[in-house]
C-alpha positions in Angstrom: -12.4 -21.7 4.6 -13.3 -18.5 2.9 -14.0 -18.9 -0.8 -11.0 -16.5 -2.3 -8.9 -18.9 0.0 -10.5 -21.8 -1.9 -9.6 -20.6 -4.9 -5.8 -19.4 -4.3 -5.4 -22.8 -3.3 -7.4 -24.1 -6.5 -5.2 -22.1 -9.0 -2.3 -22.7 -7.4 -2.5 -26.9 -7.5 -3.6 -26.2 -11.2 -0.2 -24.5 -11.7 1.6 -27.2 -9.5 0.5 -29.4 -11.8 1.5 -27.9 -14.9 4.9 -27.3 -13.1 5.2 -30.7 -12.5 4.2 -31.6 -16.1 6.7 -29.1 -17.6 9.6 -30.7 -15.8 8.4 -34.3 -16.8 8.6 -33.5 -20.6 12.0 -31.7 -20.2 14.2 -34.6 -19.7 17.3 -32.2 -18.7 15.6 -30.9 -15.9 13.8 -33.8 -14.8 17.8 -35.0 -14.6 18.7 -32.2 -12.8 15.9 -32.8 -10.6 16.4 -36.7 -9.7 20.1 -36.1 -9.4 19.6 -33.2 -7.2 16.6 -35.2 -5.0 19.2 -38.4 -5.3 22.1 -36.4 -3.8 20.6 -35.0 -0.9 18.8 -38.4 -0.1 22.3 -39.8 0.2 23.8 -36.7 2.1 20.9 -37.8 4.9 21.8 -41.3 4.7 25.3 -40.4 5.4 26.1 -40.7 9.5 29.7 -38.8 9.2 29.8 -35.9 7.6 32.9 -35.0 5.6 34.2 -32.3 2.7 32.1 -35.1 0.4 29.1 -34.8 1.8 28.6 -30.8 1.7 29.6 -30.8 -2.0 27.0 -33.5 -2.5 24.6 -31.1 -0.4 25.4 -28.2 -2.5 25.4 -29.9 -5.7 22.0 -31.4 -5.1 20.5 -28.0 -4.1 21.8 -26.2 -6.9 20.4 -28.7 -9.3 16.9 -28.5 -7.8 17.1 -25.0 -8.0 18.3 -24.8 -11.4 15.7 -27.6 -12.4 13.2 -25.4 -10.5 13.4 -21.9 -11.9 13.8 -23.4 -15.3 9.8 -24.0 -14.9 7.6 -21.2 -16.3 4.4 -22.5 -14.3 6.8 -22.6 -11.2 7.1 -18.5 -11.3 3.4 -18.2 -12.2 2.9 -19.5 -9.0 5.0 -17.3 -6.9 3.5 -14.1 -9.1 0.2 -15.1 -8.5 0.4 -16.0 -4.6 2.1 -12.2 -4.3 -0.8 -10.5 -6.2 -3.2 -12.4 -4.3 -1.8 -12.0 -0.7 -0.6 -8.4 -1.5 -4.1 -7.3 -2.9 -6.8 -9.9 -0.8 -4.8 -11.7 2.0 -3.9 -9.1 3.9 -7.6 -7.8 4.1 -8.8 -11.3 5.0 -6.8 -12.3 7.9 -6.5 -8.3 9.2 -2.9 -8.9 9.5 -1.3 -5.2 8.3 2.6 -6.3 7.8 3.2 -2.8 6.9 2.3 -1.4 10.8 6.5 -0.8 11.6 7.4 0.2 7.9 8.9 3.1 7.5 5.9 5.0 5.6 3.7 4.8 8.7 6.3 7.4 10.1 4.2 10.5 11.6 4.0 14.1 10.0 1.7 16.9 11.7 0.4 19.7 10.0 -1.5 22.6 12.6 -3.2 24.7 10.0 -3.1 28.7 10.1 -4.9 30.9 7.6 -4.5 34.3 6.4 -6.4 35.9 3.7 -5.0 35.6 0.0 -2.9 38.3 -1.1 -0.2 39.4 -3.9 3.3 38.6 -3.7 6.1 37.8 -5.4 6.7 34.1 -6.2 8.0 32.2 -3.7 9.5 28.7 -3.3 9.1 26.2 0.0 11.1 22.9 1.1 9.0 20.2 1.4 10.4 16.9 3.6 8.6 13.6 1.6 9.8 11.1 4.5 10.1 11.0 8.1 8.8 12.6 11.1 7.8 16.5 11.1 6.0 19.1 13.2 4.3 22.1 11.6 2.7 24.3 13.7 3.3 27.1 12.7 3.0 27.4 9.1 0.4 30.0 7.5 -1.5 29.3 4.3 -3.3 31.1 2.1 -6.1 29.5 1.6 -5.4 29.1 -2.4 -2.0 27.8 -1.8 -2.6 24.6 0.4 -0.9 21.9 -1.8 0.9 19.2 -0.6 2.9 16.4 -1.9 4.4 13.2 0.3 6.1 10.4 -0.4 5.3 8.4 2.6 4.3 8.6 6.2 1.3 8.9 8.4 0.1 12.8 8.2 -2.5 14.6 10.2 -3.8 17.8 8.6 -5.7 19.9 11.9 -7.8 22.8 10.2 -10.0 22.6 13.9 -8.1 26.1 14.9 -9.3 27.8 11.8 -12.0 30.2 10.7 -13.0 29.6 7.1 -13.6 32.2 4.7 -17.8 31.7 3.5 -16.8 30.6 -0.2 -15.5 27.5 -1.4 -11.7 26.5 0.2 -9.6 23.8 -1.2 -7.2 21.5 0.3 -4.9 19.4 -2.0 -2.9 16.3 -1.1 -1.0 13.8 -3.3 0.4 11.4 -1.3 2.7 8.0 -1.8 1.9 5.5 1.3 0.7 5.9 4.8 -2.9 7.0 6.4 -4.1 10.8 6.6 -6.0 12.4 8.2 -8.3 15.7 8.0 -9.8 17.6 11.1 -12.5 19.7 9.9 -14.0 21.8 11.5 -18.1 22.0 12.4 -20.3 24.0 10.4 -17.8 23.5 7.4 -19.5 22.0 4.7 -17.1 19.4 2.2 -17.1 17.9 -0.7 -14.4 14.8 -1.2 -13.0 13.8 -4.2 -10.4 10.6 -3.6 -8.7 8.1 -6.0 -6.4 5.4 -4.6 -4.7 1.9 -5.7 -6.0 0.5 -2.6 -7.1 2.0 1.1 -10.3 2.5 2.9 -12.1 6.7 3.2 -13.5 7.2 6.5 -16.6 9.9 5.9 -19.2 11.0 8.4 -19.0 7.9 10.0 -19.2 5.3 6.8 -16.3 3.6 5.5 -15.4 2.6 2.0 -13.1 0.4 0.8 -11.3 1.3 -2.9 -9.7 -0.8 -5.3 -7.9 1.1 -8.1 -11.3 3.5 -7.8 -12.5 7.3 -7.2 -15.0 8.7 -4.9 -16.7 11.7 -4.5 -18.8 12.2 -1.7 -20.8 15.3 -0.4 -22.0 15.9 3.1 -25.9 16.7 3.6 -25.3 20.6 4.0 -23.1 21.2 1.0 -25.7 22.9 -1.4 -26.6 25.8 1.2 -23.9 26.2 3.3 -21.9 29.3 2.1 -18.8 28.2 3.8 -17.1 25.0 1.9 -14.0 23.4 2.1 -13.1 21.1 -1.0 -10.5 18.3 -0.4 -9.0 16.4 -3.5 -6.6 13.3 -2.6 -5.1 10.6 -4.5 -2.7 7.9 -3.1 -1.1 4.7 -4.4 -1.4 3.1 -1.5 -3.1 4.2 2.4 -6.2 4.8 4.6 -8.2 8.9 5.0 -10.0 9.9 7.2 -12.0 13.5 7.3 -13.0 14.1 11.0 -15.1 16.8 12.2 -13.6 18.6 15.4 
């Protein structure tokens, strides 16, 4: 058994315990509880099953439950095993229970660029959940700024020539993975703060927890064309691909 297993189970005997301690020394629950436990013994017992008998069922399990919730250490339990399989069980076992949620829906951006220019303010609809296609968007290059709620998004800058000085790509994203296709000969520099998620960069992976990163590539000090990408999410994987 893996050690953080050892201790969930550890901590949450402890707080059985205690449970079990707390109802003891609280003779109206402990009377809830043995009635409750009493009643449902003799609804088993029972061969024919009548009107009687379900209201003796019913009776039993509401007092159990009532005897149960009444319990302070009974609650720290069930907070503590939801922090504990929400933040380290999942990434033990491998199991993702989020793969069908409706966050990991799909949104493609196909980046065009055109070079900055004036213009009169101007405001764009942008679609925070479900699936979407852009392909044929243009950005200028000091406007790419996006903000999503949820969903898997793909961000493809592999058809695009960039300018030689320093571009910036922006996202602030909710849940789900993204993804960045850079292009080769593009220099980056990543800067990346999540709750919790994994960055996939030139090949390494790094696992965050409630962190920031900032990672260069090798060629960023000399190569005159630079693409900076700032991302935060609460919760989801990125991944910056050269294409």
């Amino acid at each position: 058994m893996k050690s953080p297993w050892r201790f969930f189970f550890v901590v949450e005997a402890l707080l059985l315990l205690f449970a079990i301690w707390q109802i003891l020394s609280n003779p109206p629950l402990l009377f809830l509880l043995i009635m409750g436990i009493l009643s449902l013994v003799l609804v088993q017992r029972r061969q024919r099953k009548s009107n009687f008998t379900n209201f003796l069922m019913v009776s039993g399990l509401i007092a159990i439950f009532i005897s149960l919730i009444n319990s302070p250490a009974l609650w720290l339990m069930l907070i503590f095993a939801i922090l504990f399989i929400g933040l380290k069980g999942v990434e033990l076992t491998g199991i993702d229970f989020t793969k069908h949620s409706f966050w990991r829906k799909k949104k493609m951006i196909i980046v065009e660029t055109q070079e900055p220019k004036d213009s009169h303010p101007q405001k764009r609809k942008q679609q925070w959940i479900g699936n979407e296609r852009i392909g044929s968007q243009v950005y200028e290059w000091d406007d790419i700024n996006l903000d999503i709620l949820t969903g898997d998004t793909i961000i493809d800058l592999g058809n695009t020539l960039l300018p030689k000085k320093e571009n910036a790509v922006i996202v602030r994203k909710g849940f789900g993975r993204t993804r960045i296709l850079v292009p080769s000969g593009v220099a980056i520099k990543l800067e990346h703060s999540t709750f919790i998620g994994n960055v996939l960069f030139e090949g390494e992976q790094t696992g965050l927890r409630n962190e920031r990163v900032t990672i260069y590539s090798a060629d960023y000090t000399e190569n005159n064309r630079r693409l900076k990408i700032l991302t935060n999410t609460i919760v989801g994987d990125l991944e910056v691909i050269r294409v």
